[in-house]
N, C-alpha and C positions, 0 to 999 in steps of 0.2 A: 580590242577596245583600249583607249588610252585610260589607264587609270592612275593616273598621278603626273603632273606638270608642275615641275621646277622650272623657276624662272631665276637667272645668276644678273649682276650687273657685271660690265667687264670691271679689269684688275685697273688700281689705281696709275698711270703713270709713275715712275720708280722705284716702288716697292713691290720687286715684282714676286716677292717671296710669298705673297699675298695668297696669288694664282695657287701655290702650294698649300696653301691651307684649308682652300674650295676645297683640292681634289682629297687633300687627310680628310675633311668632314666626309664627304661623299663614301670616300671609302673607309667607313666603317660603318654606313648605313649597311644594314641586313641585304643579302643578294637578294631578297625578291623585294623588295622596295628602293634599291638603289637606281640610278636613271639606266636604263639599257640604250640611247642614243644622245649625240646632243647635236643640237643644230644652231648654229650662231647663223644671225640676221640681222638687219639695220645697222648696217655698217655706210657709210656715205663715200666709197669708192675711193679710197686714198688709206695705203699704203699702212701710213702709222696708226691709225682710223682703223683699220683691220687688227693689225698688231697686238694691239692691246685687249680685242676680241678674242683671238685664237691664241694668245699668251697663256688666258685661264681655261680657256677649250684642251689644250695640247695636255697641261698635265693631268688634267682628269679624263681624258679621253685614257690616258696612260693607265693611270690607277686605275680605272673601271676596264680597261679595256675594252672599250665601246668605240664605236665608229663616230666621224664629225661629220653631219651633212651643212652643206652650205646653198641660201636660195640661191640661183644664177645671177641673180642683178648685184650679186658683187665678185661673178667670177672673175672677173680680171685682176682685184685683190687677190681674191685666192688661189690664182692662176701664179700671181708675184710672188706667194708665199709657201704654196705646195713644198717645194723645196725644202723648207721649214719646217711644213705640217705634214709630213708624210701621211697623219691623221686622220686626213680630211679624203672623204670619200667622194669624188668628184663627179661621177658617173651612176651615184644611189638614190637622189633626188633631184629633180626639174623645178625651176624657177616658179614661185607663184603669187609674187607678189613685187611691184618697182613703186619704191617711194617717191612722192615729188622731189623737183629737182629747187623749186622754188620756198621751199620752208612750208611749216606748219603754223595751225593756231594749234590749241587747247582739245579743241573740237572736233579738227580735222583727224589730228593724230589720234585721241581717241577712236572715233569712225572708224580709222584707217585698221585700228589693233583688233576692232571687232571682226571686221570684216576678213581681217587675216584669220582672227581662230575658226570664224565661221567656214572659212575654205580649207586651213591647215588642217583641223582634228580629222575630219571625215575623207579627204586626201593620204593622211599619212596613215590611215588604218587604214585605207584599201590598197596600200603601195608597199608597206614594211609590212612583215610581217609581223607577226606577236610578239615575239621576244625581242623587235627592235622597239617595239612602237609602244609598249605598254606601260614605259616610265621614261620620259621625256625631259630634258633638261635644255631650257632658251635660256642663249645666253647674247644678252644687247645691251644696247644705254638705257639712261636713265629715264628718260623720255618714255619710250615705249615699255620700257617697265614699270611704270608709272600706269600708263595706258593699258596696260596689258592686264594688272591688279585690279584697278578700276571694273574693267570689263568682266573678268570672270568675277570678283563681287556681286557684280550688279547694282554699285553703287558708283556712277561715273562724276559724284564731286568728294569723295575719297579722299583722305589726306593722306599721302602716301611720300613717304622720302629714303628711298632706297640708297645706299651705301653701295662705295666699291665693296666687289666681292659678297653683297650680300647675297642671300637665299630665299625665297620665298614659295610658298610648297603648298600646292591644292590638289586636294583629295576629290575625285567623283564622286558624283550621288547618280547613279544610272535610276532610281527609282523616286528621283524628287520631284516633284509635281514645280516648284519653286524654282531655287538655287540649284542648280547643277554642278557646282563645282563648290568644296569646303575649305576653307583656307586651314592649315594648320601652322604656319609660319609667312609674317609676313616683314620682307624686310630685313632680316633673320644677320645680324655684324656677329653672333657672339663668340664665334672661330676665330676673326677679324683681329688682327693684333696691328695696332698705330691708325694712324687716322685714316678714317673709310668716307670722308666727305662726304656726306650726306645732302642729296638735289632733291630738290621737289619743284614743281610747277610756276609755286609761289615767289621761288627765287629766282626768275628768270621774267613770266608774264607779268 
């Protein structure tokens, strides 16, 4: 059973020193609470688009020594970049989810985030085993982490502005008649050294 989901935003374009500070934080997290997989997603199929995803995946995949799974709707990215990310484990998990190609609202993307956890939690515990699957690290834009907070909250008008590089960290409640998932950090710069640009919904819709 998954009991803890880290969500990262990717690393800022040019300070890419950034990515190194995720993976220092990470690893000095306690070995049984550090993430044992990470899986980078919502990537929009372009090259530099990836890049800056698997830039903060590669060193903490390092530092943790943990494996990278990637969904398939952006294997041709990571098909470009393997060479790269030796990391990335290309053959550990199957595609389960393609984004529109046409943009989102507010609304949709939400939808779309729930409907991913509603298919990823229960997929990736009956696929990985226990010790891949039990502490979880997604690492995407802003948008879907945005969406993705929202979601496991349960509060989908949430103000939420996640920073490059930031962290955000939810705890199960397997016995909660309620909330199912507890936040312990959300949003989380304060490893983060120089500007972490900070997005929200607000700035954009």
């Amino acid at each position: 059973m998954i009991q803890t989901l880290y969500i990262a935003r990717h690393v800022r374009v040019g300070p890419w020193s950034q990515a190194f500070e995720v993976a220092g934080l990470l690893g000095t997290v306690n070995s049984s609470t550090r993430p044992c997989n990470l899986s980078g997603f919502s990537c929009r199929g372009q090259e530099a688009d990836c890049d800056i995803l698997f830039s903060i995946s590669q060193p903490t995949s390092i530092a943790l020594g943990v494996p990278i799974y990637v969904d398939h709707w952006i294997s041709e990215c990571a098909d470009i970049l393997r060479a790269d990310f030796p990391e990335i484990d290309a053959d550990g998990w199957s595609n389960l989810w393609y984004p529109p190609s046409t943009g989102e609202n507010i609304a949709q993307i939400t939808e779309r985030m729930a409907t991913f956890l509603s298919r990823f939690i229960p997929e990736v515990e009956a696929t990985l085993s226990p010790e891949k699957h039990e502490r979880i690290l997604l690492v995407t834009h802003a948008a879907p982490v945005i969406a993705l907070v929202r979601n496991l909250l349960g509060e989908t008008e949430s103000r939420v502005k996640p920073g490059c590089c930031s962290i955000t960290e939810f705890q199960r409640n397997p016995n909660s008649d309620s909330l199912n998932w507890s936040p312990r950090r959300v949003g989380d710069c304060g490893h983060v050294s120089g500007d972490t640009r900070e997005w929200g919904f607000e700035d954009y819709y």
